[in-house]
C-alpha positions in Angstrom: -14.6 -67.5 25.0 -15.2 -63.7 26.5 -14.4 -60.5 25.5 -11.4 -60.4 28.3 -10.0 -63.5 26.2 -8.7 -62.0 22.8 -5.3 -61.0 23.2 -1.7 -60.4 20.9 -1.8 -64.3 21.4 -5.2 -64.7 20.4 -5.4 -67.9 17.4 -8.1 -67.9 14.5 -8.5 -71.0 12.7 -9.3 -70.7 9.2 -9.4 -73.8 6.8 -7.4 -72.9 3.4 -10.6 -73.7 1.7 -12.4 -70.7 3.1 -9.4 -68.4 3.1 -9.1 -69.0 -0.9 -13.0 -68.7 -1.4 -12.4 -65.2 0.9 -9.8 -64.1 -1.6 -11.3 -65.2 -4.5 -14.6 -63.2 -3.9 -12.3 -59.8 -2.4 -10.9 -60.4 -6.1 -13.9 -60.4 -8.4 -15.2 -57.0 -6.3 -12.0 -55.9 -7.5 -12.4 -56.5 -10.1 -15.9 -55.7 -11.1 -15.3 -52.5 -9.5 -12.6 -51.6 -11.5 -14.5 -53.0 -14.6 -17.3 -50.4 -13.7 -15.4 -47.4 -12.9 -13.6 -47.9 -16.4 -17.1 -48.7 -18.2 -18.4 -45.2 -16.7 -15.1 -43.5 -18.0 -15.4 -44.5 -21.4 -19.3 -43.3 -21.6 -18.4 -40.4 -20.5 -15.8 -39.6 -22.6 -18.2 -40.5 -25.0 -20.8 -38.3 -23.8 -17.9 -35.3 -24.2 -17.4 -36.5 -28.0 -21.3 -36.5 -29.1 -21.7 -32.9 -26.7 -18.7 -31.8 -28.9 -20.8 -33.5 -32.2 -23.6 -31.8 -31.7 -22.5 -28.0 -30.9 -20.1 -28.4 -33.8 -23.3 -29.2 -36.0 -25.5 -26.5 -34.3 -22.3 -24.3 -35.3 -22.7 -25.6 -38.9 -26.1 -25.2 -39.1 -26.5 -21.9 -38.5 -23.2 -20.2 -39.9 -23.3 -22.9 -43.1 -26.6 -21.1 -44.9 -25.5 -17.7 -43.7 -22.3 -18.1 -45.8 -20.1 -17.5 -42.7 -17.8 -20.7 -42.8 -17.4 -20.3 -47.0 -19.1 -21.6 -49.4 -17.8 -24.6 -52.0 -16.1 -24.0 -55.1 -19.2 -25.8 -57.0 -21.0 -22.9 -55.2 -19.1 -20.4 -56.5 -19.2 -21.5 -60.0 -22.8 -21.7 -60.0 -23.1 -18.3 -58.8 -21.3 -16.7 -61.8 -22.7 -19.0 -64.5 -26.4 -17.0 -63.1 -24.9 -13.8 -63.2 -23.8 -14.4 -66.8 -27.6 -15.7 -67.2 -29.0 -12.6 -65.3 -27.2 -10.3 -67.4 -28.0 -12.3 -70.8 -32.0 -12.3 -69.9 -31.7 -8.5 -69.0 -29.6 -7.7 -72.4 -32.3 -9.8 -74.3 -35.4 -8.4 -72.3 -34.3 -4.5 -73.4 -33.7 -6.1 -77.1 -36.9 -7.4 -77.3 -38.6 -3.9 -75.5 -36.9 -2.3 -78.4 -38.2 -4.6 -80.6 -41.8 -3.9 -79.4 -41.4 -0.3 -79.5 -40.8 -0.5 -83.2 -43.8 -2.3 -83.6 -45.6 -0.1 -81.7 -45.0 2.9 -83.4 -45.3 1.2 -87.0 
């Protein structure tokens, strides 16, 4: 058979045998390449979650201690319970410099 030979009216034979192997293999590339491209889509989405995880965190991180994103109720309580304390210790500490005063001059 030469070159000058192929034609419209050119015959290939093909046993079924071969032509389903050939169709079965074209559909497992299909297929694994479609598996693939949807495995890379779904890590990178989850590459975009943890990216958005962390700078949410570094956010928290940083604004949490400087009291910049509130602080929680328990928070608050304690805060005025050692004010109450600070001004208790402070009434005390001028009762008992009064106290020593007295003694002093006695």
């Amino acid at each position: 058979m030469q070159v000058s030979d192929l034609n419209d009216n050119t015959s290939l034979g093909i046993s079924v045998k071969w032509l389903v192997q050939i169709i079965i293999v074209a559909a497992m590339v299909v297929w694994g390449y479609f598996g693939l491209t949807s495995k890379l889509a779904h890590i990178e989405i989850d590459v975009l979650r943890m990216k958005d995880a962390v700078e949410m965190n570094s956010d928290f991180r940083v604004k949490w201690p400087l009291g910049q994103l509130g602080a929680l109720p328990d928070d608050a309580e304690q805060n005025m319970r050692l004010k109450y304390l600070e001004a208790e210790v402070s009434s005390i500490e001028s009762y008992v410099d009064t106290l020593r005063l007295k003694a002093d001059t006695k």
